[in-house]
C-alpha positions in Angstrom: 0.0 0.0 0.0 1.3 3.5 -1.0 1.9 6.1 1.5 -0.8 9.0 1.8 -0.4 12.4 2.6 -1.7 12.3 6.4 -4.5 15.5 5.6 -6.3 13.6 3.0 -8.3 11.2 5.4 -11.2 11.0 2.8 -11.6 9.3 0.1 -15.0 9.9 -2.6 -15.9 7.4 -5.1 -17.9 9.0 -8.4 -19.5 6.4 -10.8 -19.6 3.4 -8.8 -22.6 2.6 -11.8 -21.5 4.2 -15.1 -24.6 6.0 -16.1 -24.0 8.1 -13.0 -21.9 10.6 -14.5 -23.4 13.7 -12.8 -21.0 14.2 -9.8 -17.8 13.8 -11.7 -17.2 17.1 -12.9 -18.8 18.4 -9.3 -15.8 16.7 -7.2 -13.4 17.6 -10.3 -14.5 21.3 -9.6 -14.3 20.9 -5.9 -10.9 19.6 -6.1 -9.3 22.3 -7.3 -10.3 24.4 -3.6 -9.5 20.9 -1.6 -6.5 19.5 -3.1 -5.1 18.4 -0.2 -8.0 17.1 1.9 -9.2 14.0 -0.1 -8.4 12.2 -3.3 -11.5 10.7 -5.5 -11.5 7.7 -7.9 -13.9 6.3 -10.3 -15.5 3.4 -9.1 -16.6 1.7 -12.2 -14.5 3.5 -15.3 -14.8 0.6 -18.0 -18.9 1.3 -17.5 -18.3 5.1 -17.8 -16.7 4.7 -21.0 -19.8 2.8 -22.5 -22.5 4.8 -20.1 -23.8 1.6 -18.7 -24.8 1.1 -15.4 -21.7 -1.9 -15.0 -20.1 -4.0 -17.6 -21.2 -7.9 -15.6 -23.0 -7.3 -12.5 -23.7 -4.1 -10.3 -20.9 -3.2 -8.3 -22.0 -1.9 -5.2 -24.0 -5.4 -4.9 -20.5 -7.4 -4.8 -18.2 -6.1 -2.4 -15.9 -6.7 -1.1 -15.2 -8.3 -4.3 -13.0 -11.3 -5.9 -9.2 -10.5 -6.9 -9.1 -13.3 -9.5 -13.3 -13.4 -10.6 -13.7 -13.2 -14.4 -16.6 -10.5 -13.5 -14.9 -7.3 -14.0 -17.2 -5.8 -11.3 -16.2 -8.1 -8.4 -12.4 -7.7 -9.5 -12.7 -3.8 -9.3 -15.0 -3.8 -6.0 -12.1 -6.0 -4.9 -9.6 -3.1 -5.8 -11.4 -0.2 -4.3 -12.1 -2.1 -1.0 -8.0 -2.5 -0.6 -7.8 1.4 -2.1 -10.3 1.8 1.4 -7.9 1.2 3.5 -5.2 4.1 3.3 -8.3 6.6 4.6 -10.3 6.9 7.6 -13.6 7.9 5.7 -15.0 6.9 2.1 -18.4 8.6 0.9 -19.8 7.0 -2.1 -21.7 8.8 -4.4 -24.6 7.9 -6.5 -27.3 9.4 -8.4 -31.5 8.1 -9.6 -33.8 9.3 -12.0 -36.2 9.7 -8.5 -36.9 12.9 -7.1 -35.6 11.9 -3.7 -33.6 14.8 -3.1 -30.3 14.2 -1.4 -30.1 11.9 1.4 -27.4 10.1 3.4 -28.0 6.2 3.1 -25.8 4.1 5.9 -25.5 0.2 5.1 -23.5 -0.6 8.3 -25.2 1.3 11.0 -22.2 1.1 13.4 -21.5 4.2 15.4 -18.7 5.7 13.6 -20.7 5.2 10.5 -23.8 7.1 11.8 -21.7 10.0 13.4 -20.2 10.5 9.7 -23.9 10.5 8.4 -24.4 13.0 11.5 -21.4 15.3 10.6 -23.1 15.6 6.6 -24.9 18.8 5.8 -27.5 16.6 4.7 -31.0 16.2 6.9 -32.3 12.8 5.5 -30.6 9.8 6.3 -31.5 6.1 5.6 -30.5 3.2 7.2 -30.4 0.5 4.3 -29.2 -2.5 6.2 -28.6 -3.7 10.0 -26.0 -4.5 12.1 -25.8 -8.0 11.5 -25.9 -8.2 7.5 -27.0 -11.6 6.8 -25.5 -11.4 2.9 -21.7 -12.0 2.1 -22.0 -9.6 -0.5 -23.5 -6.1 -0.5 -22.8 -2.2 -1.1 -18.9 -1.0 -1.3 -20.0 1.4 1.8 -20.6 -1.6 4.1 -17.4 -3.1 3.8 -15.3 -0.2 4.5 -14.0 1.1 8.0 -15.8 4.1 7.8 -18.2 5.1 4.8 -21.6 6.1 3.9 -23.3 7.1 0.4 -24.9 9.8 -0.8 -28.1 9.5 -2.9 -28.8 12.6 -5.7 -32.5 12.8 -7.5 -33.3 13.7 -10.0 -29.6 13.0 -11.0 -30.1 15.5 -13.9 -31.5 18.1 -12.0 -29.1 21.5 -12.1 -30.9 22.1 -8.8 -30.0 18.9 -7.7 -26.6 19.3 -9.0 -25.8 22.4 -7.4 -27.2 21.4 -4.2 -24.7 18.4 -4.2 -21.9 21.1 -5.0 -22.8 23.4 -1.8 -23.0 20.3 0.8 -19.3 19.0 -0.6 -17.9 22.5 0.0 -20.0 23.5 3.1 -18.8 19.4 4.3 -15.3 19.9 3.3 -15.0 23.9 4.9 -15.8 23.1 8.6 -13.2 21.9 11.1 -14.2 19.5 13.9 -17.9 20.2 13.9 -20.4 18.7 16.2 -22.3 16.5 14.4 -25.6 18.1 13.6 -28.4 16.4 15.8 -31.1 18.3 13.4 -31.9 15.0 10.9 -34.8 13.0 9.5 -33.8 9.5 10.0 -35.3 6.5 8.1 -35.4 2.9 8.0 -36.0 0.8 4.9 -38.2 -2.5 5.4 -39.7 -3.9 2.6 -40.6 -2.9 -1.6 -43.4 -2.3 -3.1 -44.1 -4.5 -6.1 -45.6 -3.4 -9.5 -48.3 -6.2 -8.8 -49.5 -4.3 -5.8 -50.3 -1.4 -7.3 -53.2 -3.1 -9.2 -56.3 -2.0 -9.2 -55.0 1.3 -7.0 -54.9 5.0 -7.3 -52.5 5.8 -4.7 -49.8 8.2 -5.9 -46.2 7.7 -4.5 -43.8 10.0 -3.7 -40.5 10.0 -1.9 -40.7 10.5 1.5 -44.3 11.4 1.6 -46.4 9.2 4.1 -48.9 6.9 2.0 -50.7 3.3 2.8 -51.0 0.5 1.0 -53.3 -2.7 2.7 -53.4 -0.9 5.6 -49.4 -0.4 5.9 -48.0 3.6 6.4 -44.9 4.0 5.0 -42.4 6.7 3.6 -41.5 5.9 -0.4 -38.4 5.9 -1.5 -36.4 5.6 -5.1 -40.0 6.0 -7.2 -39.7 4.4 -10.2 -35.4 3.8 -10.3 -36.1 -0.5 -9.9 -39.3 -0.3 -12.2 -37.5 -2.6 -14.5 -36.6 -5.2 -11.8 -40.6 -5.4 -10.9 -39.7 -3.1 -7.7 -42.1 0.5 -7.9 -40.2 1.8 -4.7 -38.8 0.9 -1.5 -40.5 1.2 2.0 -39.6 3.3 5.1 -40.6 3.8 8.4 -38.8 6.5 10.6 -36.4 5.4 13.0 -36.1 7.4 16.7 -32.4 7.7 16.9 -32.3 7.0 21.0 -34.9 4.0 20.4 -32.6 2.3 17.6 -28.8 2.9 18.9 -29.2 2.9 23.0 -29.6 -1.2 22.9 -28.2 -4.2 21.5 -29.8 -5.0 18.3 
């Protein structure tokens, strides 16, 4: 492992899915004012080139990866999991065609995790995943010491966009700042499916309160899985005190 210089304890991953090219020349721009505080990589560039979403299988579904798979994917999630390791914090960025606005989504909700999704200028964060994992395989952020991701919809938005921009330099501008007890914290616990929409006219939004069969629950990611038979993914909000002051 190379030797980093000691101020750059971040590291951000753009593109972990190649038609996620929005935040690229964002962190490109940013790094001009921060040069010496993080270092960025792409996380998948051979599904960049061809503006695909991964070349063999989704890469943030197969870390921490396979050095000698004949998957391209697992090879390179094997690469940036090892690349992890020279910082203390990774934030992995990604983008949907939802209009989810920015959130802060944790797969590993260990402490250190959660006060880095605290310290983000960001209000909404999601807890997508539990202490105890049950999969071997999962999302790059879940396998790293410290790291969260940030999720950006619409991705095309130049609202969106230049929100992203303003919480990166507002993030990277403050010095040992209290983590910001002022957030909207989430859970996610089930999809709904396209087949459960039949015969309905509910109308779903992200992060607007609806009920389906008698269920309440926060939408999130409208629409982005459509293709996979997913409409959206379910929340519930989480009281922070509730969830993290016992074993669970």
């Amino acid at each position: 492992m190379k030797k980093i210089n000691e101020n750059k304890k971040f590291l951000i991953i753009v593109a972990t899915h190649g038609d996620e090219t929005f935040s690229l020349p964002i962190v490109n721009k940013i790094k001009k004012r921060f040069r010496n505080k993080f270092d960025f990589i792409i996380g998948n560039p051979n599904a960049l080139k061809e503006n695909k979403r991964f070349i063999d299988v989704d890469l943030n579904r197969v870390a921490p990866g396979k050095e000698k798979s004949p998957l391209y994917e697992e090879k390179r999630a094997k690469e940036i999991i090892e690349k992890s390791e020279n910082y203390s914090f990774i934030i992995d960025i990604h983008g949907t065609i939802s209009s989810s606005g920015i959130f802060t989504i944790v797969t590993n909700p260990t402490p250190k995790n959660m006060f880095l999704a605290y310290s983000l200028p960001i209000k909404k964060i999601v807890i997508w995943g539990s202490k105890n994992n049950s999969r071997d395989t999962g999302p790059l952020s879940r396998f790293v010491n410290c790291g969260v991701g940030i999720e950006c919809g619409p991705k095309n938005s130049i609202n969106i966009q230049k929100k992203f921009e303003a919480i990166l330099n507002t993030f990277l501008s403050q010095k040992n700042k209290i983590p910001d007890n002022d957030k909207e914290l989430y859970q996610v616990f089930g999809s709904v499916k396209k087949e459960e929409l039949k015969n309905t006219k509910i109308k779903l939004k992200d992060f607007k309160k609806v009920s389906l069969n008698d269920q309440p629950f926060f939408p999130l990611l409208v629409n982005q899985y459509r293709s996979d038979g997913i409409v959206c993914y379910k929340l519930r909000e989480v009281d922070f005190y509730q969830k993290f002051s016992f074993p669970y």
